[in-house]
TILUM-653377 format. One line per field, with one value per residue: y, z, x of N, C-alpha, C in turn; residue number from 1. Coordinates in Angstrom, 3 decimals. Atoms other than C-alpha are relative to their C-alpha. Example, Ala and Ser with C-alpha at 12.3 -4.5 7.8 and 13.67 -1.06 7.14 Angstrom:
2
nc2 [-1.190_-1.190]
nc3 [0.000_-0.060]
nc1 [0.890_-0.820]
cac2 [-4.500_-1.060]
cac3 [7.800_7.140]
cac1 [12.300_13.670]
cc2 [1.200_1.090]
cc3 [0.000_0.730]
cc1 [0.900_-0.770]
i [1_2]
END
This chain:
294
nc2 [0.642_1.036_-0.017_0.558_0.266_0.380_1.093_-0.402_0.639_-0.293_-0.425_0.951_-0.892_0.241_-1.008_-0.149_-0.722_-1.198_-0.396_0.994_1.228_-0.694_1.053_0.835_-0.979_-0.480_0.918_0.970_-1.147_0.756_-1.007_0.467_-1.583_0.057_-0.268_0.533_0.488_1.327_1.121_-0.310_1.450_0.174_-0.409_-0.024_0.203_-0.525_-1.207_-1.436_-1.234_0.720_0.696_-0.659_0.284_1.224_-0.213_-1.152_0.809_0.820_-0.896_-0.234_0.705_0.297_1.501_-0.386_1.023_0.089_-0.104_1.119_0.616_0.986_-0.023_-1.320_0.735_-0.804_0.742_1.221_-0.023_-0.825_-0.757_-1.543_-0.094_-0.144_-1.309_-0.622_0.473_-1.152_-0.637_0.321_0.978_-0.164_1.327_-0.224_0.130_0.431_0.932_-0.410_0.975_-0.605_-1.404_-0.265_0.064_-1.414_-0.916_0.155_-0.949_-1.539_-0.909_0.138_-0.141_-1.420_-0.216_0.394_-0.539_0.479_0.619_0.093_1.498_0.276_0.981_0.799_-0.595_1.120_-0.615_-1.050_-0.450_-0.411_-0.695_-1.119_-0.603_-1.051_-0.696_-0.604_-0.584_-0.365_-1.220_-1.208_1.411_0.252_-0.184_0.641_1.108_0.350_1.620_0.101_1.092_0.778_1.763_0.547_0.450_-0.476_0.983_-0.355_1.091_-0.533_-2.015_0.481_0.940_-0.719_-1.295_-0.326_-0.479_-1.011_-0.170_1.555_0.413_0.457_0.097_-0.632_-0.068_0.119_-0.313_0.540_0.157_1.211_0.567_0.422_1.036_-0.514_-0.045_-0.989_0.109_1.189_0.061_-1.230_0.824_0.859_-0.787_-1.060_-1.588_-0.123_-0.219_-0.566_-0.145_-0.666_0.353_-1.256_-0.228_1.113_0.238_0.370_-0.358_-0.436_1.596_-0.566_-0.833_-0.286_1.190_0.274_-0.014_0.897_0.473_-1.004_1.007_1.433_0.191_-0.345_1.024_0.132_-0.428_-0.283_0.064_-0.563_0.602_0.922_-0.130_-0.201_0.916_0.612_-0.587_-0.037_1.242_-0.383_-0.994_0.432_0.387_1.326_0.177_-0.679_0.390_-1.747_0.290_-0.311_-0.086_-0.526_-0.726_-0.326_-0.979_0.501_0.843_0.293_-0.619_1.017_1.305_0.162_-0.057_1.211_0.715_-0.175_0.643_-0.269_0.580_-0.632_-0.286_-0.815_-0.662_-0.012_0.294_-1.110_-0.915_-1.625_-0.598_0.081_1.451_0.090_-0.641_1.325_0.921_-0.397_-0.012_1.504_1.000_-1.120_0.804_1.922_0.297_-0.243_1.508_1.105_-0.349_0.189_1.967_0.850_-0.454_0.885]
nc3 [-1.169_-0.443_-1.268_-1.065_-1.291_-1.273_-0.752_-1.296_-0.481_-1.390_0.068_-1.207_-0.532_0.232_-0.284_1.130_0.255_0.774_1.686_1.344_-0.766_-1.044_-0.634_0.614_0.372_1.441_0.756_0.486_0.586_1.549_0.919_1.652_1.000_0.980_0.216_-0.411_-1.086_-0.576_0.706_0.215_1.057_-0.427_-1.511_-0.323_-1.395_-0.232_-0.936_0.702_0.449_0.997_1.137_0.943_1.246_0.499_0.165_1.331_1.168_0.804_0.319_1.227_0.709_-0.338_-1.220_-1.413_-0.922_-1.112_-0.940_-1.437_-1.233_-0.903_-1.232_-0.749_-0.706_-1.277_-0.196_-0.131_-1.531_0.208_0.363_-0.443_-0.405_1.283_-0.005_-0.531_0.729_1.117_-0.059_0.027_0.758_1.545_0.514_1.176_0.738_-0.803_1.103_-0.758_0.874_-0.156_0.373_-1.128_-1.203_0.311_-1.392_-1.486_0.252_0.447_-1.160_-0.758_0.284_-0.905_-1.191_0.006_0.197_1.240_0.409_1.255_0.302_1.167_0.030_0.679_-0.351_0.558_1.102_0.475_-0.482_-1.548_0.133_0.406_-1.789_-0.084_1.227_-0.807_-1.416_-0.003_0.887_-0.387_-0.295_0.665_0.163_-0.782_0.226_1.404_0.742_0.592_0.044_0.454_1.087_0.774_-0.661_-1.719_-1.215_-1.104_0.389_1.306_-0.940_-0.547_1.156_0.737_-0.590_0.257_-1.003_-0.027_-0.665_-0.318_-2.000_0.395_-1.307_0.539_-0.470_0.811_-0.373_1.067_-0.503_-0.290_0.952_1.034_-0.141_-0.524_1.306_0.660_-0.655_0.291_1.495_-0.176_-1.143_0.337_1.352_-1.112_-0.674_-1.397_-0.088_-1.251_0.043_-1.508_0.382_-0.170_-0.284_0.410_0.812_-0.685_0.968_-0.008_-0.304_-0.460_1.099_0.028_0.638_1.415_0.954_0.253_1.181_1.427_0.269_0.345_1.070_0.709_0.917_-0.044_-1.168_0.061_-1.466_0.416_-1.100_-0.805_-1.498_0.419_0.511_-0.881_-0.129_0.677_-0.447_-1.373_0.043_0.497_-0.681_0.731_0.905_1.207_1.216_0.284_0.620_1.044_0.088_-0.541_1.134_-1.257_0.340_0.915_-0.192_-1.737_-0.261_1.077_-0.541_-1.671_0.320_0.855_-0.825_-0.599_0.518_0.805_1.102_0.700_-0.521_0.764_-0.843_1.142_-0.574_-0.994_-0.723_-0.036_0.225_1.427_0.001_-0.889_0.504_1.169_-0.002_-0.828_1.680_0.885_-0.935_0.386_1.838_-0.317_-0.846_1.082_0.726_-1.053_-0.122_1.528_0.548_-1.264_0.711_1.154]
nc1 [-0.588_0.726_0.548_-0.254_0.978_-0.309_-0.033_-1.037_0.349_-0.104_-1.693_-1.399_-1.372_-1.502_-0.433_-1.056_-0.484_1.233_0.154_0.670_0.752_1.348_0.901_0.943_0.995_-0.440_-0.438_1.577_1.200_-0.048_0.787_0.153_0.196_0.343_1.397_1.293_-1.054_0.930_-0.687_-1.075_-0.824_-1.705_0.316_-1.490_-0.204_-0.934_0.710_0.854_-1.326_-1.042_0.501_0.302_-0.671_0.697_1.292_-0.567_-0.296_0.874_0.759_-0.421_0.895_1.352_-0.028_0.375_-0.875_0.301_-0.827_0.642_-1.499_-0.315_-0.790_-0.537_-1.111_0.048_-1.281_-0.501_-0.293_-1.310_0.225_-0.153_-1.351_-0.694_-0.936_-1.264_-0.985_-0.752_-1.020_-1.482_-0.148_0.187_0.871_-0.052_1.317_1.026_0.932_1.187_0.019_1.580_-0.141_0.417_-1.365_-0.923_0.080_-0.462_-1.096_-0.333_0.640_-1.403_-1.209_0.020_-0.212_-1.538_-0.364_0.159_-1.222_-0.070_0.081_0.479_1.508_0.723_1.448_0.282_0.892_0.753_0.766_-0.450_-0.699_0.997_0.116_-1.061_0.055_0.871_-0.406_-1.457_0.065_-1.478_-0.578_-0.470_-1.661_-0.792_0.591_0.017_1.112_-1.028_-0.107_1.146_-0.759_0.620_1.505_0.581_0.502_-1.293_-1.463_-0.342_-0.514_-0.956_-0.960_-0.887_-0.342_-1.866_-0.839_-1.265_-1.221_-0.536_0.991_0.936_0.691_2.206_1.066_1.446_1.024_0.680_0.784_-0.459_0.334_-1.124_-0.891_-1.975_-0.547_-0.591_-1.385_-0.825_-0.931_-0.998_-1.162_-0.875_-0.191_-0.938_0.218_0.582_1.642_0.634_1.550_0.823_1.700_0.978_1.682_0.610_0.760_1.191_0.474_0.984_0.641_1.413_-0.020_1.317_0.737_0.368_-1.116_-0.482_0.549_-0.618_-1.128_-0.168_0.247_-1.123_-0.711_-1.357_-0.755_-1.218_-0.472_-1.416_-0.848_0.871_0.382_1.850_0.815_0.820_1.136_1.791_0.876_0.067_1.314_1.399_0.463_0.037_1.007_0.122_-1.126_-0.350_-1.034_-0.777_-1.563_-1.031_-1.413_-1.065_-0.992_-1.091_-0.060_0.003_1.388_0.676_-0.589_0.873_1.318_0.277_-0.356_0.620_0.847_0.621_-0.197_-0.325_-1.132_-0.637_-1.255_-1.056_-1.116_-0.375_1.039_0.168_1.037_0.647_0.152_1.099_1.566_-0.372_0.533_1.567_0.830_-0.295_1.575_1.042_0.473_0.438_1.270_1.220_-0.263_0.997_1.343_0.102_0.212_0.761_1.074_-0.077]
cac2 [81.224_78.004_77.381_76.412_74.413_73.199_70.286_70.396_67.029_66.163_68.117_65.993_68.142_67.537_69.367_71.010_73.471_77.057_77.320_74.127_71.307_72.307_70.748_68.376_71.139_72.805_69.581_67.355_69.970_68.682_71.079_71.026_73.277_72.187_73.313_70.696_69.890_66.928_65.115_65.744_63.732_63.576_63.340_65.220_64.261_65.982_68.038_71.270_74.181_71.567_70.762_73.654_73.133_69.869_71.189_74.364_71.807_69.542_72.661_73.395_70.435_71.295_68.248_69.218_68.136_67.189_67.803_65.265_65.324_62.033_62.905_65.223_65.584_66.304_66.357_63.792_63.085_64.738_67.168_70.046_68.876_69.573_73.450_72.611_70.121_72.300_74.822_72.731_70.480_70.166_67.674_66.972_66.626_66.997_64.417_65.816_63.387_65.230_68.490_68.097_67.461_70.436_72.316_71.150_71.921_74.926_76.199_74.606_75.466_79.465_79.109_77.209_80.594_79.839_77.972_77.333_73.725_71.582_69.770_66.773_66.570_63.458_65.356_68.546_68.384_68.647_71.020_73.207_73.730_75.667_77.427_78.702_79.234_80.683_84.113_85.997_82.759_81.523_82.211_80.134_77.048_75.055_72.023_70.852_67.177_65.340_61.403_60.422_58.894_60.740_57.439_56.993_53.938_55.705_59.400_56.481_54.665_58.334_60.815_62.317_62.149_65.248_65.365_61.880_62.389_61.865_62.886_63.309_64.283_62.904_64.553_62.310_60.945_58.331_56.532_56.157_53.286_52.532_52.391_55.451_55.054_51.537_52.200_55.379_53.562_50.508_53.115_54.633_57.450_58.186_58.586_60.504_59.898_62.382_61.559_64.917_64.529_61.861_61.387_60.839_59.643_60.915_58.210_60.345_62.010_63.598_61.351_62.912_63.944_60.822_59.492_62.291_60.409_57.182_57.994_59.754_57.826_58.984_59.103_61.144_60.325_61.255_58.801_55.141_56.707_58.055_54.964_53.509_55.859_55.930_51.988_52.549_55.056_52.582_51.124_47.204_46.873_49.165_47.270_50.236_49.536_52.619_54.310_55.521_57.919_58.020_60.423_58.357_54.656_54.120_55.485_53.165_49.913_50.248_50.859_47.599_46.062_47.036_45.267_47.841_47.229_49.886_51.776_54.510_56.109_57.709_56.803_59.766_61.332_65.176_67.223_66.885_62.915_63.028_64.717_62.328_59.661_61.162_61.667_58.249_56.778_59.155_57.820_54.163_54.924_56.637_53.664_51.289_53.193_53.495_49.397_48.989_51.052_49.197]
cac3 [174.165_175.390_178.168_181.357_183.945_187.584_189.439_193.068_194.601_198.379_199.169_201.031_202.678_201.814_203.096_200.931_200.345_198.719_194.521_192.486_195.750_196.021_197.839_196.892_197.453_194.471_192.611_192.696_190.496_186.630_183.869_180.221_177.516_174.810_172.860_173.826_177.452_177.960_175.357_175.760_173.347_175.578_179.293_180.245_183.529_184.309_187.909_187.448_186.032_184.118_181.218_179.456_176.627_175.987_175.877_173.517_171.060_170.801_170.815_167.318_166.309_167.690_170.391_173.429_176.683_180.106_182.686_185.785_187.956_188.716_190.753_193.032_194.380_197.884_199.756_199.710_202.882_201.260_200.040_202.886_202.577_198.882_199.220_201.575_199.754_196.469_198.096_199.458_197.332_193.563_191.337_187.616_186.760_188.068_186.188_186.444_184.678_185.482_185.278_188.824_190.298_188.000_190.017_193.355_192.019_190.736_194.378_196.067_193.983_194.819_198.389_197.587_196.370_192.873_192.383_188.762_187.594_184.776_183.990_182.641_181.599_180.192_177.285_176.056_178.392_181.919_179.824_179.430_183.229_183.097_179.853_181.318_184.610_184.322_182.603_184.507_185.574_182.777_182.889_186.147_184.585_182.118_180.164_179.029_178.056_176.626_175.312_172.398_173.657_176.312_179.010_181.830_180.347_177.424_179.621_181.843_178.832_177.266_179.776_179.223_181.474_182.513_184.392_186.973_190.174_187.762_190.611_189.924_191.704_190.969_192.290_192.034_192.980_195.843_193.495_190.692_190.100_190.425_186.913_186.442_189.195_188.666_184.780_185.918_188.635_186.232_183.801_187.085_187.917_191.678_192.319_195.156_195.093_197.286_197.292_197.035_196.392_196.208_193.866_195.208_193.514_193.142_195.022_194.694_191.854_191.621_189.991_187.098_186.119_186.488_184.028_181.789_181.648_181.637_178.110_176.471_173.603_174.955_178.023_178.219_180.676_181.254_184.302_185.878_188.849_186.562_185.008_188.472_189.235_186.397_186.911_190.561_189.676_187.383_188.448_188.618_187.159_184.039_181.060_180.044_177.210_175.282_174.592_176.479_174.697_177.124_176.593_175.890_176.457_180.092_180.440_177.516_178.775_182.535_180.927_178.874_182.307_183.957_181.515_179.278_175.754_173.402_174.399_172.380_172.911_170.583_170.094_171.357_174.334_174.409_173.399_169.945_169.916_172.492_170.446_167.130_169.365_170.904_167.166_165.899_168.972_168.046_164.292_165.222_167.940_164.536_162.584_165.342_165.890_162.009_161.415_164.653_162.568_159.712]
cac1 [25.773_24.777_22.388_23.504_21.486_22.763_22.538_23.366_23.739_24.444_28.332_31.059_33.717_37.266_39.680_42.200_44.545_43.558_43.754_43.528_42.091_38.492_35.905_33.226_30.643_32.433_33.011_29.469_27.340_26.319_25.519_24.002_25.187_23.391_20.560_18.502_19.981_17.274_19.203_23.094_25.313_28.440_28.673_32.112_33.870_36.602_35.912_34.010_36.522_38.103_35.778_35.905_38.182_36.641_33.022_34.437_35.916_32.840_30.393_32.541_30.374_27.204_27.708_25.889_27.511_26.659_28.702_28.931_32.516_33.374_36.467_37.833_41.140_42.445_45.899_48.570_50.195_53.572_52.205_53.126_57.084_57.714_58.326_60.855_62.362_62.382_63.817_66.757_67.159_68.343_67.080_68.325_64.475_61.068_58.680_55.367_53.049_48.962_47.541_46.594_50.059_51.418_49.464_49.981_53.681_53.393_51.532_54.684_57.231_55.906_56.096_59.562_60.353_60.197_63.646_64.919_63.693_64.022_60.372_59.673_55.956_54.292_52.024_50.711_47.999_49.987_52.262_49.452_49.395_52.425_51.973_48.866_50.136_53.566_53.485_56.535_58.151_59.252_63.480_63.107_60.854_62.236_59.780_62.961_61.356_58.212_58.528_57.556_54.107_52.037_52.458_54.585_56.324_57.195_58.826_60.551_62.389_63.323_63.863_68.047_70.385_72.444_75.423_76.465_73.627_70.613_68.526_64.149_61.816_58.342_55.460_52.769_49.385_49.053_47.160_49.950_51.474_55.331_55.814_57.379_59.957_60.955_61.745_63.665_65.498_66.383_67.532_70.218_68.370_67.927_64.008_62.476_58.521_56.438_52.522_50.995_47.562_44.912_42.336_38.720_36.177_32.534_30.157_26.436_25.173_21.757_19.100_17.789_21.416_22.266_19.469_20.792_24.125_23.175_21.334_23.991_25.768_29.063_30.976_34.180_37.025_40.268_41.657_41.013_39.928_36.612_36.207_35.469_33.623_30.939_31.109_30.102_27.375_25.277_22.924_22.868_19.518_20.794_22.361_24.352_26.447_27.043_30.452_33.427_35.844_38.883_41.729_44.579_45.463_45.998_42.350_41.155_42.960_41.152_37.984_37.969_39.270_36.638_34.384_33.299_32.697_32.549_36.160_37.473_41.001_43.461_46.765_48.409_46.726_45.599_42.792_42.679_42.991_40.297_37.448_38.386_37.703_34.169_33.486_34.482_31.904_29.190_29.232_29.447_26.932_24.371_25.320_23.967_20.869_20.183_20.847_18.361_15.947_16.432]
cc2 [-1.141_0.225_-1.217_-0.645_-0.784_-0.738_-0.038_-1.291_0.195_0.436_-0.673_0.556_-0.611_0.609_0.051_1.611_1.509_-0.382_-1.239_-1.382_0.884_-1.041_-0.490_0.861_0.735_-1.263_-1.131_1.275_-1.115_1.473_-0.371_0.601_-1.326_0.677_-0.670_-0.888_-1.322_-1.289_0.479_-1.175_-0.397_0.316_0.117_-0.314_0.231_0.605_1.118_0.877_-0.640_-0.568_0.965_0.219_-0.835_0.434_1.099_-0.987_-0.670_1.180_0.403_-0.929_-0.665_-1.314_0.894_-0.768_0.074_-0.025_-0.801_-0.044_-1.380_-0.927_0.894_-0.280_0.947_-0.496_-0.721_0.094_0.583_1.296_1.876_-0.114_-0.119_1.322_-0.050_-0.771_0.173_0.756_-0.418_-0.887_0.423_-1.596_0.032_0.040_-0.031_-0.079_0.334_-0.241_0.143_1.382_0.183_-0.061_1.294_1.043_0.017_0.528_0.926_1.217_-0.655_0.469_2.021_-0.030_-0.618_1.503_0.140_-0.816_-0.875_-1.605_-0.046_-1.183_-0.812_-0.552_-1.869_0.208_1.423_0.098_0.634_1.277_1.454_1.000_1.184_1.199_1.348_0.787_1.080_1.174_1.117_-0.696_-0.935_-0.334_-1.434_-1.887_-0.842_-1.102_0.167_-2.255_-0.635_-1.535_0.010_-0.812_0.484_-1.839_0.296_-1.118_0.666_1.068_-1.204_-0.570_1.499_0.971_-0.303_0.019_1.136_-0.435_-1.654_-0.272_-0.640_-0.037_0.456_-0.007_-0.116_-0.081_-0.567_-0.274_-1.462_-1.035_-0.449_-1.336_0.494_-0.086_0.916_-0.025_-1.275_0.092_1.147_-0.995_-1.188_0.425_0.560_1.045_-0.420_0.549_0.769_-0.003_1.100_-0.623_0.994_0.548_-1.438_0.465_-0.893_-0.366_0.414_-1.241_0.641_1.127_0.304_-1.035_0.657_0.826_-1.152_-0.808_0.864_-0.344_-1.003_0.257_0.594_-0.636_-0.034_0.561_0.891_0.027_0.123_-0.318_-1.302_0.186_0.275_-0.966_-0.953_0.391_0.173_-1.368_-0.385_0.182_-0.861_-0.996_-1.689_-0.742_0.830_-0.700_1.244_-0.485_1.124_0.491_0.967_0.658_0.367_0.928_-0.487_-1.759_-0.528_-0.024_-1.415_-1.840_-0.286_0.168_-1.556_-1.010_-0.208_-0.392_0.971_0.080_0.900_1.615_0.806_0.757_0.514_-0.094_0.471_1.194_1.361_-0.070_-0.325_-1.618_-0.180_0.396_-0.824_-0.967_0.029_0.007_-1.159_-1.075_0.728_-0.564_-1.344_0.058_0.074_-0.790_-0.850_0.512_0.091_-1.693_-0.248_0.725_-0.384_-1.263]
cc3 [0.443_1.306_1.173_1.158_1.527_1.061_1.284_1.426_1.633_-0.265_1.270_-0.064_-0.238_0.474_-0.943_-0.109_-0.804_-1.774_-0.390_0.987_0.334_0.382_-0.655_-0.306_-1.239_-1.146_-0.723_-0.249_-1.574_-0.344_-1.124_-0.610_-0.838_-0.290_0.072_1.557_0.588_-0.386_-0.206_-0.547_0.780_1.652_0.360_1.874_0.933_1.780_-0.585_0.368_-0.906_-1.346_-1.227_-1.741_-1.123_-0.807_-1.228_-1.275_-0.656_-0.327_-1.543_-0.652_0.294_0.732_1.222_1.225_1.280_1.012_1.711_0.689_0.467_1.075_0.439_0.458_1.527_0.226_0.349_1.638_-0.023_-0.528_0.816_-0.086_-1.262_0.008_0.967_-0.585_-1.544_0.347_0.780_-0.244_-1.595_-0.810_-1.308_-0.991_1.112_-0.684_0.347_-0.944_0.151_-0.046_1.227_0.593_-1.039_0.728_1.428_0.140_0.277_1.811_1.015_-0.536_0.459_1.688_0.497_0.079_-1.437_-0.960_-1.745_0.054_-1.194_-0.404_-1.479_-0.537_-1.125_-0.956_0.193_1.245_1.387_-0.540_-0.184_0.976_0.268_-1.059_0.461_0.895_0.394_-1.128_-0.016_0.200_-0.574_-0.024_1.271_-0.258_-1.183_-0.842_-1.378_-0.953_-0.372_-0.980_-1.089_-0.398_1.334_0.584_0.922_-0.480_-0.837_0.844_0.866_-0.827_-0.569_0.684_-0.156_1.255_0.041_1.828_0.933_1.366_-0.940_0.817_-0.969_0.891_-0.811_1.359_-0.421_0.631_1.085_-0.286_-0.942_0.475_-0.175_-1.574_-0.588_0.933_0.314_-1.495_-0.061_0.719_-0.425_-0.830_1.291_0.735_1.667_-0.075_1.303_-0.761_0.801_-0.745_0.296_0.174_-0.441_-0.507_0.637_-0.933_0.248_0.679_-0.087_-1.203_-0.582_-0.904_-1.658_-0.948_-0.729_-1.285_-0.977_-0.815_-0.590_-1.853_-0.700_-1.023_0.456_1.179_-0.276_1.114_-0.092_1.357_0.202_0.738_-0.867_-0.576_1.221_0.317_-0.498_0.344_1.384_-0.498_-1.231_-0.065_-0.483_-0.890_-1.286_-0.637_-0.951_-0.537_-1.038_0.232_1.118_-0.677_1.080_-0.846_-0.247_0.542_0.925_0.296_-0.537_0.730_1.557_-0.262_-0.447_1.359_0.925_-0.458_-0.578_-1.671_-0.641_0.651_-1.233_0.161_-1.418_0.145_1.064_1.218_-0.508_-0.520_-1.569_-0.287_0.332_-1.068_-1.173_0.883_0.549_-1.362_-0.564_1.004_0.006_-1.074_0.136_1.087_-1.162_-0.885_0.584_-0.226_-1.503_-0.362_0.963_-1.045_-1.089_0.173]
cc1 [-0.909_-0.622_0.346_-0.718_1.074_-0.523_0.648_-0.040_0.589_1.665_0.531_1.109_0.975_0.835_1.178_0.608_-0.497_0.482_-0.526_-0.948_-1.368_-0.780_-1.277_-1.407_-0.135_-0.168_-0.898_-0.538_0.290_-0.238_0.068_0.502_0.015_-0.888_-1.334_0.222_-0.726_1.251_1.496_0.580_1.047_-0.149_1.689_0.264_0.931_-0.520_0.073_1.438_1.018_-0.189_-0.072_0.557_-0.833_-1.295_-0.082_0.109_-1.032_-1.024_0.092_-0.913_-1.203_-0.341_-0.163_1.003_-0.655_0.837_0.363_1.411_0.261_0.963_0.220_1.661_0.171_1.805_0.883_0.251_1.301_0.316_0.866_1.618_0.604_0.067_1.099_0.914_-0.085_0.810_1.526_0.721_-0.061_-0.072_0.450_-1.486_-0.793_-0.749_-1.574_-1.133_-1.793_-0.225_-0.263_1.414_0.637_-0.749_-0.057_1.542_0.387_-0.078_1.327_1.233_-0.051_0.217_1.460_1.068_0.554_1.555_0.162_-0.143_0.377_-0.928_0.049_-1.310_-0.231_-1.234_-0.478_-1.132_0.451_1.011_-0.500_-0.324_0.488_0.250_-1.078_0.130_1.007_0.043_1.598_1.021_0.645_1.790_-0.160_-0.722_0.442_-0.790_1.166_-0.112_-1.720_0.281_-1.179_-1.458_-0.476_-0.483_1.086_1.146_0.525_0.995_0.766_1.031_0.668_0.462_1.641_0.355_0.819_0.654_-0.291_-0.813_-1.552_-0.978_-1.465_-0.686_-2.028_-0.951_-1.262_-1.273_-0.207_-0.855_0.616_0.164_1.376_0.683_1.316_1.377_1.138_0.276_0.987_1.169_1.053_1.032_1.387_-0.351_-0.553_-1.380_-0.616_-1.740_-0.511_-2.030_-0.639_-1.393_-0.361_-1.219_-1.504_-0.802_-2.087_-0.912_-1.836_-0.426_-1.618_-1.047_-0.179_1.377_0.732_-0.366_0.482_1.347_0.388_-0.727_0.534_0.693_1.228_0.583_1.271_0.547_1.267_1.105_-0.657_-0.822_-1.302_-0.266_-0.967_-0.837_-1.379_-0.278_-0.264_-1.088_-1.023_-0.633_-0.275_-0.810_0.132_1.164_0.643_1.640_0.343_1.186_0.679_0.900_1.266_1.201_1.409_-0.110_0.003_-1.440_-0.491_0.337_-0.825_-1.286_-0.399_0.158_-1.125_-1.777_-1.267_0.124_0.333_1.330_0.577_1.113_0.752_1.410_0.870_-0.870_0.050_-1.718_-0.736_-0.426_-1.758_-1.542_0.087_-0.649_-1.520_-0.797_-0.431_-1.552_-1.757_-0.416_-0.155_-1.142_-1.743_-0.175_-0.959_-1.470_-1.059_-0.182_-1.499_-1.369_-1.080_-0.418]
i [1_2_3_4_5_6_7_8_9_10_11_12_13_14_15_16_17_18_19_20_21_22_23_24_25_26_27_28_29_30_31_32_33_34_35_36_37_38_39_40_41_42_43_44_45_46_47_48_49_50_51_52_53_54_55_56_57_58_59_60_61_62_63_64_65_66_67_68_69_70_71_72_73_74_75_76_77_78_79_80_81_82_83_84_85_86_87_88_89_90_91_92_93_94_95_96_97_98_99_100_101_102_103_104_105_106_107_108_109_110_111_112_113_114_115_116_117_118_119_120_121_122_123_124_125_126_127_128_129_130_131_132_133_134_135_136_137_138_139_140_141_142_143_144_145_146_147_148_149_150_151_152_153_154_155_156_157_158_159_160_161_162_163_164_165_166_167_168_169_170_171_172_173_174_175_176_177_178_179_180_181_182_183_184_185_186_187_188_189_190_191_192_193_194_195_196_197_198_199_200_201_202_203_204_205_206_207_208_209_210_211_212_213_214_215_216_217_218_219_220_221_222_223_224_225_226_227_228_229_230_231_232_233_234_235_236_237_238_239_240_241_242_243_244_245_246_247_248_249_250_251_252_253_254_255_256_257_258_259_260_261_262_263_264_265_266_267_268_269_270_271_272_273_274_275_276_277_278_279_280_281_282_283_284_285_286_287_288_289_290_291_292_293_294]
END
């Protein structure tokens, strides 16, 4: 078993709902698991309880990781009026396009009283939510829909129509863009937005975790909101050019925007993509260091 160490920088209260919104106290902590936790190859950034997949997968190839949160989330401002409008309200779809709004969902659609949906999901990873989540629940959940490319343009251009109201509900972050409800909307479908939760991002991050970070070969990130965040957190006097491995294209595209160079993404988001491209910046990072040797 790997060894775990803990980092416990200053905690900034949030307030938030009980299960999946926790607070910053929970959320700013780092940790190593590697076997040599000075030197971690990979700095994951998911908030804490959420890296573990990730850190499993690269562990398969003896890739230490560092652990650093560089968002949190908290709740929207529509958040408390989607169990009542699940339960009286029907919807031909509800587009649910993070793993964080499937569970803001999921904890509304129980206090809805668990009313039969049919979910639209925008990849394997938010579909994972419910897979996970949903054990008995099942007959009344359906994940009746995934497009052809985990994005939102992509799930707005293919989502089906049934029957002549074409009604959706999209639960979303009030961070999103309108992407997803102006290519629905040009498409006929009626749109209801709610803004459930927002997306914070980390602004304080212990020092010598931070140096633990910054010398890492490889970032991993898996939203805009953390790309601002790491480029926030370093420091102006640090030329700090190595890699980013983002989790699908959206990620990758705001990274490069944000004027970083080496940018790794795989076509199709998810898990597996994701570690291919942490790999692929890992080997071009031993390459580099090898020529510099040379």
């Amino acid at each position: 078993m790997a060894s775990i160490f803990l980092f416990s920088p200053p905690a900034i209260a949030v307030s938030s709902p009980k299960r999946r919104l926790v607070s910053h106290s929970a959320i700013l902590r780092a940790s190593v698991s590697s076997p040599s936790p000075s030197k971690p190859k990979v700095v994951v950034t998911r908030e804490r309880g959420k890296n573990a997949k990730l850190v499993d997968a690269l562990e398969k190839h003896n890739i230490g990781c560092l652990e650093v949160p560089l968002v949190g989330h908290t709740k929207g401002p529509d958040a408390d009026n989607l169990p009542s409008i699940l339960h009286e309200s029907e919807f031909d779809w509800i587009v649910i396009t993070s793993p964080e709004a499937a569970a803001v969902f999921l904890e509304a659609w129980r206090v809805a009283g668990t009313p039969k949906v049919r979910i639209g999901v925008v990849g394997a990873g938010t579909a994972s939510v419910f897979h996970e989540t949903l054990q008995s629940f099942e007959q009344s959940v359906e994940i009746a829909f995934s497009p052809s490319k985990a994005t939102g343009k992509v799930l707005a251009s293919e989502l089906p129509k049934y029957g002549q109201n074409n009604k959706v509900l999209y639960p979303a972050s009030v961070k999103a863009g309108s992407e997803i409800e102006r290519g629905l909307s040009a498409r006929g479908f009626d749109v209801k937005r709610l803004n459930t939760y927002d997306t914070v991002l980390v602004k304080d991050v212990e020092k010598m975790t931070l140096e633990h970070a910054l010398s890492a070969p490889v970032v991993a990130v898996a939203s805009p909101s953390a790309i601002r965040a790491w480029v926030n957190l370093i420091p102006e006097s640090e030329n700090w050019d190595n890699s980013v491995a983002c989790i699908g294209e959206t990620t990758g595209i705001a990274a490069k925007r944000f004027g970083l160079k080496n940018v790794y993404y795989p076509k199709n988001p998810g898990l597996e993509g994701w570690v291919e491209s942490i790999l692929e910046a890992l080997r071009v990072h031993g390459d580099n260091q090898k020529a510099l040797i040379c």
